[in-house]
N, C-alpha and C positions, 0 to 999 in steps of 0.2 A: 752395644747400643740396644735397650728399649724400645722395641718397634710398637708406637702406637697410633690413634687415629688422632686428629686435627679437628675440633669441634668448636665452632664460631653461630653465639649465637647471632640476631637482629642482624643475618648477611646482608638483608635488602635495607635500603633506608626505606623510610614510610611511601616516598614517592616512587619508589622503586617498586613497595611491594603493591602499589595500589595499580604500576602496569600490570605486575604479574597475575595479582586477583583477574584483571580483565581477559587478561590472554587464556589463564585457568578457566573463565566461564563459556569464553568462544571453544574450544574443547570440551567442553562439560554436554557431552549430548548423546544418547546413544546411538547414533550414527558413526561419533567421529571416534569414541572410545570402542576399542577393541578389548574383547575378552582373550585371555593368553594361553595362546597356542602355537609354538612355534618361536624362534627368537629369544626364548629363554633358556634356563637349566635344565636338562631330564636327566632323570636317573632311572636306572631299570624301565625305560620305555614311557614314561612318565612325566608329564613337564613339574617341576617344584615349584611353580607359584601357581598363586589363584588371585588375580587383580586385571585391572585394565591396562591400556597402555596407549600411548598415544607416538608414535616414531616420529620425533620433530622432521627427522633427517628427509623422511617420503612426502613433509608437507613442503619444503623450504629447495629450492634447488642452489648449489652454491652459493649463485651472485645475490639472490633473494632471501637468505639467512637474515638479512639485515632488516627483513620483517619484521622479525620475531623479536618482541620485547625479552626474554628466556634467554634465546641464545646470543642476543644483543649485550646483556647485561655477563655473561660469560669474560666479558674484557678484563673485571676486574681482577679475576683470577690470573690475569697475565701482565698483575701490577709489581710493582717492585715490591710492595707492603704486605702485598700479600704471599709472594714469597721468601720474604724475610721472616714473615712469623710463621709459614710453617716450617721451616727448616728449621728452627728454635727450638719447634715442639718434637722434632725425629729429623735427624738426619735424610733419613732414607725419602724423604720429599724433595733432597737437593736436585733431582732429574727431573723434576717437573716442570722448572722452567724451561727445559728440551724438548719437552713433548710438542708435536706438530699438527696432531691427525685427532681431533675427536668427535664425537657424536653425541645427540645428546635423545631424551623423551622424556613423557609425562608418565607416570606410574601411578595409578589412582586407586584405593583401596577402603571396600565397605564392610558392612558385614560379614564375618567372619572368613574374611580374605586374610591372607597371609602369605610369606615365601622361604621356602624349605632353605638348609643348610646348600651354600654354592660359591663359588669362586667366579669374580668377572672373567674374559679374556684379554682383559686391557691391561694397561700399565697400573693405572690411577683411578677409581673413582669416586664420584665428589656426589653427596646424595645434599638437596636441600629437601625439606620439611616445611611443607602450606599447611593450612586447614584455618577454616570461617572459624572466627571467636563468637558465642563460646564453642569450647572445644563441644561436638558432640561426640566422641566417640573413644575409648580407651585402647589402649594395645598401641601396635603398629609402632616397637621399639624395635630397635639397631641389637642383633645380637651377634658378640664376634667373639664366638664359640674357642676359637683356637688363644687368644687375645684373654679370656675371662674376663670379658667386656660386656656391659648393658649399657647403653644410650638412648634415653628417654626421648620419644619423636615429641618436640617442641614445634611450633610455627616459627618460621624463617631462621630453623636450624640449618645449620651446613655441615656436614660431615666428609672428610677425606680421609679415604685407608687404601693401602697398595691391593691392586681389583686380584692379587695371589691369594686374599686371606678371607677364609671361611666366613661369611657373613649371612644373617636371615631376619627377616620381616615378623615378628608378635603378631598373631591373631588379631584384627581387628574387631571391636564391639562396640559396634550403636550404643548410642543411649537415648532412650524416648525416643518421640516421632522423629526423623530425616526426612530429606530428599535427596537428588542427588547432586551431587554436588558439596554437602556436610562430611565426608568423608575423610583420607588422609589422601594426600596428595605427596608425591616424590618427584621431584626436578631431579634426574639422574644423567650425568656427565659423565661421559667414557673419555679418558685421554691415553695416546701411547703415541709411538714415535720418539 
């Protein structure tokens, strides 16, 4: 077996993605975006990324998830359609309809923010890809170093790869004037169980 990743562009429909823009701009503040420190990869003392984050999981208490347009919209993943296709594209997705326990955040990434070589601690994870049309900013592709894989960050891309495999974030680069919020944004989904 082929072990590859699962890549689904237009995940959200329009009316889907137009909750998501809204839930993206209520986060979009620096208040609520955290800069990263702690919670991620370190190597030799050091954390591997350089971006924001936002922990759905500390804003949403269990019974309250159902706030969250994000982690609402999460359901689909636990459709019959959609585990039918990706067990199609790699076997090794067949245990995902098993998984029980996940969590999910916002990763938001400007100016030459980026995320070093790392492995999840999860089973499974499932990155989606925002950003405001037009695109302002270049970089901020999927790299899966072990894989000899590059996947281009598109908006309302979806990506799934077993969270074992070496994975890292392109430098992002502005282009012309920003603000914030023009950025690259990551919907990131941990599943295991």
């Amino acid at each position: 077996m082929i072990l590859k990743p699962v890549v689904i562009d237009n995940w959200y429909t329009k009316q889907e993605l137009k909750r998501v823009y809204k839930e993206l701009d209520f986060y979009t503040t620096k208040e609520k975006l955290i800069t990263q420190h702690g919670n991620v990869a370190v190597k030799d003392g050091r954390d591997q990324a350089d971006c924001y984050r936002v922990p759905l999981d500390s804003y949403y208490s269990q019974s309250g998830r159902k706030l969250s347009d994000i982690i609402s919209l999460m359901e689909k993943m636990r459709q019959t359609t959609f585990h039918d296709y990706i067990t199609k594209t790699c076997g090794i997705y067949n245990g995902f309809k098993n998984t029980s326990i996940d969590s999910s955040m916002i990763a938001y990434y400007e100016d030459t923010q980026y995320y070093e070589p790392h492995t999840d601690t999860c089973k499974y994870s499932i990155l989606i890809w925002i950003n405001k049309e037009p695109k302002k900013f270049t970089g901020g592709d999927l790299i899966l170093p072990d894989l000899k894989t590059k996947i281009e960050c598109k908006n309302n891309r979806l990506v799934l790869f077993p969270g074992m495999v070496f994975h890292e974030v392109t430098e992002v680069k502005m282009k012309g004037k920003h603000k914030l919020g023009d950025g690259r944004y990551c919907i990131v989904h941990f599943f295991e169980g």
